[in-house]
N, C-alpha and C positions, 0 to 999 in steps of 0.2 A: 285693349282699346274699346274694345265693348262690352267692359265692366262684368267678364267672366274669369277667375283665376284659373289658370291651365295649370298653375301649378305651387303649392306650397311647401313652404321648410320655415324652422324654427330651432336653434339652438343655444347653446351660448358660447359668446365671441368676446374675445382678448381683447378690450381697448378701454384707452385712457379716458374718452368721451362719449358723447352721444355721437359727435360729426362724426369720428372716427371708426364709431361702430359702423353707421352708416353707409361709409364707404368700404370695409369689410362687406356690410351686407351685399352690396352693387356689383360685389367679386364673385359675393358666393351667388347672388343670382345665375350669374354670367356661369357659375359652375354648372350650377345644376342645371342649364336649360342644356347647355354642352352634354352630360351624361346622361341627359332625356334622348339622344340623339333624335330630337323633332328637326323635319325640315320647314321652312318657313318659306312664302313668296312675298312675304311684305316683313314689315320691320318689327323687333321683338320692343316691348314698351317698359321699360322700368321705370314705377313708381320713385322717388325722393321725397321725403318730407324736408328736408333743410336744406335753406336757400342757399347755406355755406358750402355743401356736398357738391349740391348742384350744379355752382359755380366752378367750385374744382374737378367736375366732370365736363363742363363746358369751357373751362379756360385755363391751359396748362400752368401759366404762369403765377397763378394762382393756388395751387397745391402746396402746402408744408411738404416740407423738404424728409421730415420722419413717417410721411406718407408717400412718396416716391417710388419705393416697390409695390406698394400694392396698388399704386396706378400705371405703372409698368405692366403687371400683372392682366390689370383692367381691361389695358389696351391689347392686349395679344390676345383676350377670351373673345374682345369684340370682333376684331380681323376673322376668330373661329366662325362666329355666330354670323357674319355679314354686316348687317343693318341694327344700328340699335337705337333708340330712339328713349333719353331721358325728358322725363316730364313732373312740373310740380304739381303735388294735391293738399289738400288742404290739411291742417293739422289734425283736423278731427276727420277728417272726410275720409280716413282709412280706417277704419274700426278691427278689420280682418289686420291686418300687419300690429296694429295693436295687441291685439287677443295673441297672437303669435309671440310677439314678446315677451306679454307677463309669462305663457307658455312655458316659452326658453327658458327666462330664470328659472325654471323648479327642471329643469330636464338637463339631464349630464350628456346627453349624444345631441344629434343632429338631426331632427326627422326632418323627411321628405313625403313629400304625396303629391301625386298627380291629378 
């Protein structure tokens, strides 16, 4: 919320699209802030770039049906974590989640950093 990362990861993730990577991403956030075991008093903030993601994290009915599990998924990491708080940024306005990206492609694991 005040434009400090607590925390980063980058790897590469199985999917047919960008949305879909996307909301992969939203899961593994939800992972890794879980296996950080941080406690929090206010709400955890995740980034989305796509309005399409966003939508399907804000409006059940809305979700493709071949993404189902992994908003099932979603939803139980969030019940762990409390409070979650999805927010849009601009497409270019995330330069860091970018640079993580191109990252990913050349990396066969998963890194994390706190």
């Amino acid at each position: 919320m005040m434009g400090v990362a607590r925390a980063l990861f980058s790897g590469p993730i199985a999917a047919n699209d960008a949305d879909s990577t996307e909301a992969v991403a939203v899961l593994l956030a939800l992972e890794v802030f879980i296996s950080l075991e941080w406690k929090i008093n206010d709400s955890l903030f995740i980034e989305i770039g796509s309005k399409v993601v966003f939508n399907w994290c804000a409006n059940k009915s809305m979700r493709p049906l071949s993404l189902q599990s992994t908003f099932t998924d979603i939803e139980r990491k969030i019940e762990k974590v409390g409070s979650v708080v999805f927010f849009m940024v601009e497409k270019k306005g995330n330069e860091m989640a970018s640079n993580l990206a191109i990252a990913g492609i050349n990396r066969g694991d998963m890194f994390k950093a706190r």
